[in-house]
C-alpha positions in Angstrom: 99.4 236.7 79.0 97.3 238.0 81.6 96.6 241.9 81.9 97.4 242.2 85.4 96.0 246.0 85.3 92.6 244.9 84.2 89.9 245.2 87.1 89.6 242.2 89.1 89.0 241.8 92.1 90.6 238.8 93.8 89.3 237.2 97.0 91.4 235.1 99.7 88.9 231.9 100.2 89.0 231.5 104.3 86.2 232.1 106.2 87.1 234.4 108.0 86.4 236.8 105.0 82.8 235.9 104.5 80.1 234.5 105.7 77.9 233.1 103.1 78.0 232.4 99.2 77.3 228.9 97.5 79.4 226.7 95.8 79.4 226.0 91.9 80.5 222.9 90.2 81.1 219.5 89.0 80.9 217.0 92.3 83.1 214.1 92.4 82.0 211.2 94.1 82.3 210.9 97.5 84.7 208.0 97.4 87.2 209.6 95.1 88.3 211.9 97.5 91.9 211.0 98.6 92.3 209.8 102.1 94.8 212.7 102.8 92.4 215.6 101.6 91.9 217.9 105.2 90.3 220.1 106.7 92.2 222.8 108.7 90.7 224.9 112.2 92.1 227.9 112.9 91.5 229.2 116.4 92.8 232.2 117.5 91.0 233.8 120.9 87.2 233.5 120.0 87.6 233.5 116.1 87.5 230.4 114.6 87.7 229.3 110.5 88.8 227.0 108.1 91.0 226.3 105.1 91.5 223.5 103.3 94.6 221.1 102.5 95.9 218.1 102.1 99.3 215.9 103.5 102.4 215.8 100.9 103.8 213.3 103.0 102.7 211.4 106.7 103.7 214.1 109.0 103.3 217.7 106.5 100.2 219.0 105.7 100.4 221.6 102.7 97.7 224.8 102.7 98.0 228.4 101.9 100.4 231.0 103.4 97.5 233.8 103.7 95.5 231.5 106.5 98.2 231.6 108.3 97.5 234.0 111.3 100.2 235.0 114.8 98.9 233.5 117.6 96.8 230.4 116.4 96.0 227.0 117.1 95.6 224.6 114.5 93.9 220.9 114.3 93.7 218.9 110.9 91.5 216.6 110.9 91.4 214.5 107.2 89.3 212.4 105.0 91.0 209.1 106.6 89.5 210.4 110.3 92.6 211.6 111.2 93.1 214.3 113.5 96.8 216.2 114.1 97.4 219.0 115.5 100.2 222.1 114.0 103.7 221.9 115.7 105.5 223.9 113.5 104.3 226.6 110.8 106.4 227.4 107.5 105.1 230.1 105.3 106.7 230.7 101.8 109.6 233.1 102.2 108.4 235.7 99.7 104.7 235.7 100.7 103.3 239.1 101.4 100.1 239.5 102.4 100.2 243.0 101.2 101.6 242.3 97.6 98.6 239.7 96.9 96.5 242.6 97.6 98.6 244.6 94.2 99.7 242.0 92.0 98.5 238.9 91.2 101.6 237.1 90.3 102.5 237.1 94.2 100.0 234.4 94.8 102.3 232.0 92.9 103.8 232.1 97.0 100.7 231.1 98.5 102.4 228.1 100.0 102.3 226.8 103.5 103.8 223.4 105.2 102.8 223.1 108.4 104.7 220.2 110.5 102.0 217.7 112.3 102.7 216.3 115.5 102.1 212.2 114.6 102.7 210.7 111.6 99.4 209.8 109.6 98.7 206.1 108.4 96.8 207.0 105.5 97.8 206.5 101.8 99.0 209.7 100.2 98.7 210.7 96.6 102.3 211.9 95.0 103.4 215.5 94.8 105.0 217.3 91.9 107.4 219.8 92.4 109.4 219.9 89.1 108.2 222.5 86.8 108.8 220.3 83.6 106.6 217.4 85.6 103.8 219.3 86.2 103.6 221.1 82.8 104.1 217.5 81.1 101.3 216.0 83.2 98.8 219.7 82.1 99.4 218.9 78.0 98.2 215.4 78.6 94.8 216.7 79.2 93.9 215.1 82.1 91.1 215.0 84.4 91.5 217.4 87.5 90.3 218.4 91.0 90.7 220.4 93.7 88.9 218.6 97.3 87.8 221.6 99.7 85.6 222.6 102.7 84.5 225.1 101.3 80.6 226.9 101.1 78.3 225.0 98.8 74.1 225.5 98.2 73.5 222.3 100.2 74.9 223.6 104.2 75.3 226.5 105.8 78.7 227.3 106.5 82.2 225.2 105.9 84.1 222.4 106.9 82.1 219.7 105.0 84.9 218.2 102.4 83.9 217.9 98.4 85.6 217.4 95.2 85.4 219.5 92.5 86.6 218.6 88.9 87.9 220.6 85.7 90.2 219.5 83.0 93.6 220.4 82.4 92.6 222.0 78.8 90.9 224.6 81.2 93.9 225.8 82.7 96.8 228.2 81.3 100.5 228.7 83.0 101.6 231.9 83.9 104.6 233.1 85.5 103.9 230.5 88.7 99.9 230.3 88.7 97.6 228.3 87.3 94.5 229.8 85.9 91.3 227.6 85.9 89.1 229.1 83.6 86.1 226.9 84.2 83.2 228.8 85.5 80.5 226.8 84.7 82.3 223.5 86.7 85.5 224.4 88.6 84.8 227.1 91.1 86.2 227.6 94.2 84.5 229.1 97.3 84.8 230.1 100.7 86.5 227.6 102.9 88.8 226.1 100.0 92.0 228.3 100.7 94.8 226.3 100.3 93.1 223.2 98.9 95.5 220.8 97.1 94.8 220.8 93.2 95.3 217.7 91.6 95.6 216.2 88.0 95.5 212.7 87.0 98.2 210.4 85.9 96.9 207.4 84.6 95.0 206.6 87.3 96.4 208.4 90.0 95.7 212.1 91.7 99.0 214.0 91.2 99.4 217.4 94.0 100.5 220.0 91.4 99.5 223.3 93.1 97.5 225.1 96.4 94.4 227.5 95.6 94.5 230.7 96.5 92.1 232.8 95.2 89.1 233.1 92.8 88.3 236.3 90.4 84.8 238.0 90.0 85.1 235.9 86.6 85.0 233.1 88.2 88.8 231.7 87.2 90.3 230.0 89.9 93.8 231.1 90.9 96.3 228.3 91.9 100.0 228.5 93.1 101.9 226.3 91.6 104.0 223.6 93.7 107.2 224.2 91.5 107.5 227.6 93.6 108.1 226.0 96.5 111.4 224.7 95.3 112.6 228.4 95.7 112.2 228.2 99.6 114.3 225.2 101.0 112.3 225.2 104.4 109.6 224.0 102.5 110.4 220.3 102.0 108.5 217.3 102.7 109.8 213.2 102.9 109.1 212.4 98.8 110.0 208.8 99.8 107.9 208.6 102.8 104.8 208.6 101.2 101.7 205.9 100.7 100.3 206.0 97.7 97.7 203.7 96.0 97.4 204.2 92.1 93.4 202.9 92.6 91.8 202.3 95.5 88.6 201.3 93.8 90.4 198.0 92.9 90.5 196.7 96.0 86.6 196.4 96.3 86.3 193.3 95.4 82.9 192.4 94.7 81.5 189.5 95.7 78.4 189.3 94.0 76.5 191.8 91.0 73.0 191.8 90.8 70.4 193.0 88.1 68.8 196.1 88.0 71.5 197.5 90.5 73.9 200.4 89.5 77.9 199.8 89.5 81.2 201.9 89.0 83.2 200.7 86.1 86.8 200.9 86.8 89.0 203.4 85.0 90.5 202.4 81.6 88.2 199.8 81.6 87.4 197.8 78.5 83.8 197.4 77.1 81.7 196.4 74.2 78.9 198.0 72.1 78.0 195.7 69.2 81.2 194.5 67.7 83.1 197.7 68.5 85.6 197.1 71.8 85.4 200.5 73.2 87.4 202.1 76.4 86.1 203.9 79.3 89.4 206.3 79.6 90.6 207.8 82.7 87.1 208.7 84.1 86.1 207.4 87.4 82.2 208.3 86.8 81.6 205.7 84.5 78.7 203.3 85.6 76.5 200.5 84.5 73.3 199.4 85.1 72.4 195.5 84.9 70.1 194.5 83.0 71.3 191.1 82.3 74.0 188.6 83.4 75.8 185.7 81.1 78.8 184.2 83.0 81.5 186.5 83.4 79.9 189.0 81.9 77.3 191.8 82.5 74.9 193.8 80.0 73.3 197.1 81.2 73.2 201.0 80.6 76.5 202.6 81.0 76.5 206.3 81.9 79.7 208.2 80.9 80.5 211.3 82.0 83.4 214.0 80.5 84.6 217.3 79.6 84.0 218.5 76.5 87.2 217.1 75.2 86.3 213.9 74.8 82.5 214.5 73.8 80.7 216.7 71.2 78.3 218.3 74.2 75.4 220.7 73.8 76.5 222.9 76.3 80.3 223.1 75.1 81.5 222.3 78.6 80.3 218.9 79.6 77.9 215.8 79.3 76.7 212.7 79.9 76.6 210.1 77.3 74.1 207.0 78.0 75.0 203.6 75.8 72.3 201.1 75.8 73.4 196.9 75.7 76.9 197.3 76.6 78.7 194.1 78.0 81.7 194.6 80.0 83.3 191.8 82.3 82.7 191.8 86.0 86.3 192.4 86.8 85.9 196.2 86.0 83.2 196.3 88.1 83.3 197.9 91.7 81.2 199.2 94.3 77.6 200.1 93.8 77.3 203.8 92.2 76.8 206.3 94.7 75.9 210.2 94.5 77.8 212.2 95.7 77.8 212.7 99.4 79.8 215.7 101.9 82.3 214.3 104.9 81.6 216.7 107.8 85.2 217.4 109.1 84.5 220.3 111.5 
């Protein structure tokens, strides 16, 4: 359990707070980033800054209750190229602004559903809200992510959306938060208040929880979604949402070539010698052709994991590189790209 009179120092992540600081972390690809993973402005006289979020169903937009400011106009504008803007704003009932300030468990409120004025036609990951749901889906150790706009070393200032991962072994429960302690991958910046944390199932993002804070230790403080079952305003359409377990398999490709890079699918099967292997729930597997014999391809394949699945030197992460692995072209997909920023401002 957490020593909640220890000395930290917890920091609110919208930029009004601060101007500069980079981000730290493990970069997802750019086309892993869910279609409903937002930006939102705040404007309020001649401030303007930005959170992050993401939609729980077409017409509610989930972020944190402490960006929430009187008097302020708000536009979403999303991943898909979306733009909404706020109609109606519902903080948690037992935020305080002033409590978050004295005890850390009060961030486990940080919740905020703010009602959009269209619906969106984008596909939208699910969203737990049953404690005994989201702990099941956390002891599976799963891949995880939060998507934010928040500062990195690569721009100046926020509002340019990323993804960036952890695993679920990383993370402890306690009394309504989720603790990330992942300093060396998962860390969250200005900018990524109120971004949307997400966990794997199979192979689909899961919404388990909003960010809130980080600590000077670098553990990253999430409110669990369960808590917003405590405040019945805060409700969303469960049934009304779009979701695709894998976009990447849509991408039919049409033709692989050698010497290019490619994805590999996740859960895909492959071969190394004799030994039938599987790629697991990672969408950063990817292949480079060297050669091509009917239906299937033989290359380099680049994995890349948490610690739990690989012995690494660092204890944290690493990539492991196979040489002549065949895999079929079916669990190929688009060609391997690094990751990139969408500019949402």
């Amino acid at each position: 359990m957490m020593n909640i009179l220890r000395l930290l120092l917890f920091i609110g992540l919208c930029t009004q707070a601060f101007s500069s600081r980079a981000s730290l972390g493990k970069l997802l690809n750019i086309e892993e980033i869910p279609q409903a993973a937002c930006l939102a402005e705040f404007k309020s006289g001649s401030e303007t800054y930005h959170c992050s979020g993401a939609l729980v169903d077409s017409q509610t937009f989930k972020t944190a209750a402490h960006c929430l400011k009187e008097d302020t106009d708000i536009t979403i504008r999303c991943v898909s190229g979306e733009e909404f803007q706020v109609i109606e704003v519902i903080g948690h009932k037992k935020f305080n602004h002033k409590k978050i300030k004295r005890n850390l468990y009060e961030r486990r409120y940080d919740h905020a559903f703010l009602s959009l004025d269209k619906p969106s036609k984008s596909s939208i990951p699910k969203t737990f809200v049953n404690k005994e749901e989201i702990h099941e889906l956390l002891a599976q150790k799963r891949e995880c992510a939060f998507f934010g706009v928040g500062l990195n070393p690569w721009y100046q200032g926020t509002g340019r959306m990323h993804g960036v991962k952890t695993s679920s072994s990383k993370i402890s429960i306690e009394n309504g938060l989720l603790i990330i302690n992942d300093p060396f991958s998962a860390v969250t910046m200005i900018g990524d208040s109120g971004a949307s944390f997400f966990c794997k199932d199979e192979r689909e993002w899961i919404n388990i929880g909003t960010v809130s804070a980080h600590s000077w230790e670098n553990e990253t403080i999430v409110a669990s979604n369960d808590i917003t079952k405590e405040d019945h305003a805060l409700r969303f359409n469960s049934l009304g949402i779009r979701s695709k377990l894998n976009e990447l398999e849509s991408d039919n490709l049409q033709e692989i070539e050698v010497a290019k890079t490619y994805r590999v699918l996740p859960f895909s099967e492959y071969h190394d010698g004799d030994i039938v292997l599987n790629t697991g729930d990672r969408q950063r597997a990817r292949i480079e052709i060297t050669s091509i014999d009917g239906n299937y391809v033989t290359g380099k394949l680049d994995h890349y994991g948490p610690a739990d699945y690989y012995l690494c030197g660092d204890g944290i992460s690493c990539e492991e590189t196979l040489i002549n692995i065949r895999i079929h072209k079916s669990n190929l997909t688009s060609n391997y790209q690094r990751p990139e920023f969408i500019d949402l401002r």
